[in-house]
C-alpha positions as CSV (number, residue, x, y, z in Angstrom):
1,X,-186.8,35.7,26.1
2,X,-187.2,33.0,29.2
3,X,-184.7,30.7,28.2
4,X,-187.3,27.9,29.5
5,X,-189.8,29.2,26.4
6,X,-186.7,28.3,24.0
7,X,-186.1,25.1,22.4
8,X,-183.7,22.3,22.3
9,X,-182.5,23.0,19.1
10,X,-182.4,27.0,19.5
11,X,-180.5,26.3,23.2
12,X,-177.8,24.3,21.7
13,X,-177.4,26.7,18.9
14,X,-176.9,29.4,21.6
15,X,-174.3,27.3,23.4
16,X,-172.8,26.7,19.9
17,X,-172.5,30.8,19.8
18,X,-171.5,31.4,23.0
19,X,-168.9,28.3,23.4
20,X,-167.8,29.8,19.4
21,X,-167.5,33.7,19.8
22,X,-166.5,33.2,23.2
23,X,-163.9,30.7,23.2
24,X,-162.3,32.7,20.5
25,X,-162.8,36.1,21.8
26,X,-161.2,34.8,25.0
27,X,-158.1,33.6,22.9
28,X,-157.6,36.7,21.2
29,X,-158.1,38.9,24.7
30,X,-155.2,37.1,26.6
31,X,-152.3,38.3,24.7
32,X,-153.8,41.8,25.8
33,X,-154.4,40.6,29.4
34,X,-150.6,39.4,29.2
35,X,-149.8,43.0,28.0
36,X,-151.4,44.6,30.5
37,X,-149.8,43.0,33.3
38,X,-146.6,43.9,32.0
39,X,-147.7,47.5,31.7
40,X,-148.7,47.2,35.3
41,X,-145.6,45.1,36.0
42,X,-143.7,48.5,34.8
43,X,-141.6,47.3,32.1
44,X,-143.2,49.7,29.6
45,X,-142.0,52.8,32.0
46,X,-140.7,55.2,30.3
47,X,-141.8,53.5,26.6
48,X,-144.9,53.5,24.6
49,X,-147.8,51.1,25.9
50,X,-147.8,48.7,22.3
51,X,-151.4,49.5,21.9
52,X,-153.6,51.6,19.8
53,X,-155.6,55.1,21.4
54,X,-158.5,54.7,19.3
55,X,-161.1,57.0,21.1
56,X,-158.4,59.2,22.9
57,X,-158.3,57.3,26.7
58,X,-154.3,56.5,25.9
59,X,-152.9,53.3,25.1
60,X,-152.4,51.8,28.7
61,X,-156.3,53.1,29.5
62,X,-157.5,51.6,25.9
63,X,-155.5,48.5,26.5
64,X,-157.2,47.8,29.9
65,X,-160.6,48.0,28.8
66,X,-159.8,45.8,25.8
67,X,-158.5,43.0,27.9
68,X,-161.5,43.4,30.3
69,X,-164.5,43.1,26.8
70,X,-162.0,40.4,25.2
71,X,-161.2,38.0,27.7
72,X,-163.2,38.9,31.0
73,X,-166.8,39.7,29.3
74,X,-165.9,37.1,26.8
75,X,-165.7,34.3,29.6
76,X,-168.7,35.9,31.6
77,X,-170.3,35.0,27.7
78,X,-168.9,31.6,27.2
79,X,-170.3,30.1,30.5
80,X,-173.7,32.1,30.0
81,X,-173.2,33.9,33.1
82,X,-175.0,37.5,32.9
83,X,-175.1,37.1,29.1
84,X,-176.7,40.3,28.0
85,X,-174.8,42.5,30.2
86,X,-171.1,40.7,29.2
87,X,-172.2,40.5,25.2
88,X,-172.1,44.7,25.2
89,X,-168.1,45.5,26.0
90,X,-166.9,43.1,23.4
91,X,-169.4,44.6,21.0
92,X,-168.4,48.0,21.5
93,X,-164.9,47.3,21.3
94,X,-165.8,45.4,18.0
95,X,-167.3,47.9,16.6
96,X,-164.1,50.6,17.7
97,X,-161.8,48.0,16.3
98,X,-163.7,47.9,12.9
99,X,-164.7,51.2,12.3
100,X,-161.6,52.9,13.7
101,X,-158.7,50.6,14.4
102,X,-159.4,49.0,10.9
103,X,-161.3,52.0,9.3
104,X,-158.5,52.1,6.3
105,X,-158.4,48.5,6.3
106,X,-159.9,46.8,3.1
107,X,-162.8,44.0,4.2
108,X,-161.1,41.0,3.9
109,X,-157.6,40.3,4.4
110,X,-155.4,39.2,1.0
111,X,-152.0,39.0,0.4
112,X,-151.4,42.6,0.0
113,X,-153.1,43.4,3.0
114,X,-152.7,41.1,6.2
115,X,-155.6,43.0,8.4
116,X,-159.2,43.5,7.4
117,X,-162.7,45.0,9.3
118,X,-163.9,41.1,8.7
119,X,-162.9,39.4,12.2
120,X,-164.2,42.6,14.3
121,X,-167.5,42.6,12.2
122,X,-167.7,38.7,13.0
123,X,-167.2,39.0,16.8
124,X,-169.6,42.1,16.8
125,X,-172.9,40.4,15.0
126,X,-172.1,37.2,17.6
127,X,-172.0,39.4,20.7
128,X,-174.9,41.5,19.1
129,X,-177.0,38.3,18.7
130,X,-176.5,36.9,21.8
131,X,-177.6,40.2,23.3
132,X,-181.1,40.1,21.5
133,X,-181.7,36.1,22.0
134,X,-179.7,35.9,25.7
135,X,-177.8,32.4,26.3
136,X,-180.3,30.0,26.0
137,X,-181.3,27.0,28.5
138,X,-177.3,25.2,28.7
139,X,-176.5,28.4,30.8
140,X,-175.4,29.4,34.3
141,X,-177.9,32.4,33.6
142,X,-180.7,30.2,32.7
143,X,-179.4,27.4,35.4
144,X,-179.3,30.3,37.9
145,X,-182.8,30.9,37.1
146,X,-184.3,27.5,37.6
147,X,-182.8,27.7,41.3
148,X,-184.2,31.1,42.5
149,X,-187.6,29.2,40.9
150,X,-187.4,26.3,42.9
151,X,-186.2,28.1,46.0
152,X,-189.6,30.7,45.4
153,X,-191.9,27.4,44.5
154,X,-190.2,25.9,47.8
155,X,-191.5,29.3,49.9
C-alpha cells in the first residue's frame, strides 16, 4: 500500500510496530553481533562457536546470519528504510528459532521452564505484519518516496 493512501492513525500505529519490534529485536541481535566479532576476532579458535546449527550452516555461519536479521534488518525496520525487504530475515530466523531452536520448548516460559516458542512467535507476526502493511507515512521509505515525487513533479 502507498503509504500516502494510509492514515494518521494507521501511520503512527506502524511507527509504534516498527519503533516496538525493532527496537527490541535490535537489542536482542547485539549480543550476537558482539559474538560474532569475537568469532572473527579469533578467540573461539580451536573451541565451539556458542551458537546453535539449527538448519545445518555451522554455528559460526548460523551465528552470522542471525546477527545480520536481528540487529542489521532490524534497524533497516526501525527507521522504515526498505521495510518489506528488511521485515523477511528476522522473520525467517523467527520462525527457525521457534519451530526448531525452541521446537521442545513448552509455549510460555514458567518456572520449570525458563525458554518458550512465545518471544520468536511475537517477533515473527510483527515482522510478518509489517511486511503485508509496509512502514507507513513516518518513514525514510515513505519520506524517500515523497522526494523522488517532487523531484519527477519538478521535471
Amino acid at each position: 500500500m502507498d503509504p500516502r493512501e494510509q492514515s494518521v492513525p494507521t501511520s503512527i500505529g506502524l511507527l509504534l510496530l516498527r519503533l516496538g519490534a525493532g527496537g527490541f529485536m535490535i537489542t536482542h541481535g547485539w549480543g550476537k553481533v558482539q559474538t560474532l566479532l569475537q568469532v572473527v576476532k579469533g578467540h573461539y579458535e580451536g573451541k565451539e562457536v556458542p551458537f546453535p546449527d539449527p538448519i545445518g550452516l555451522g554455528p559460526a555461519f548460523s551465528l552470522a546470519l542471525a546477527a545480520l536479521a536481528e540487529f542489521f534488518c532490524a534497524l533497516l525496520v526501525t527507521v522504515g528504510f526498505a521495510t518489506r525487504l528488511a521485515s523477511i530475515p528476522p522473520a525467517i530466523t523467527m520462525i527457525v528459532a521457534a519451530l526448531i531452536v525452541h521446537g521442545a520448548d513448552p509455549w510460555t516460559s514458567g518456572p520449570d521452564s525458563p525458554a518458550s516458542k512465545e518471544p520468536a512467535l511475537l517477533f515473527l507476526s510483527a515482522f510478518l505484519a509489517l511486511f503485508f502493511t509496509g512502514p507507513g507515512q513516518f518513514s525514510l521509505d515513505a519520506s524517500l518516496k515523497r522526494r523522488r515525487a517532487k523531484v519527477e513533479a519538478a521535471k
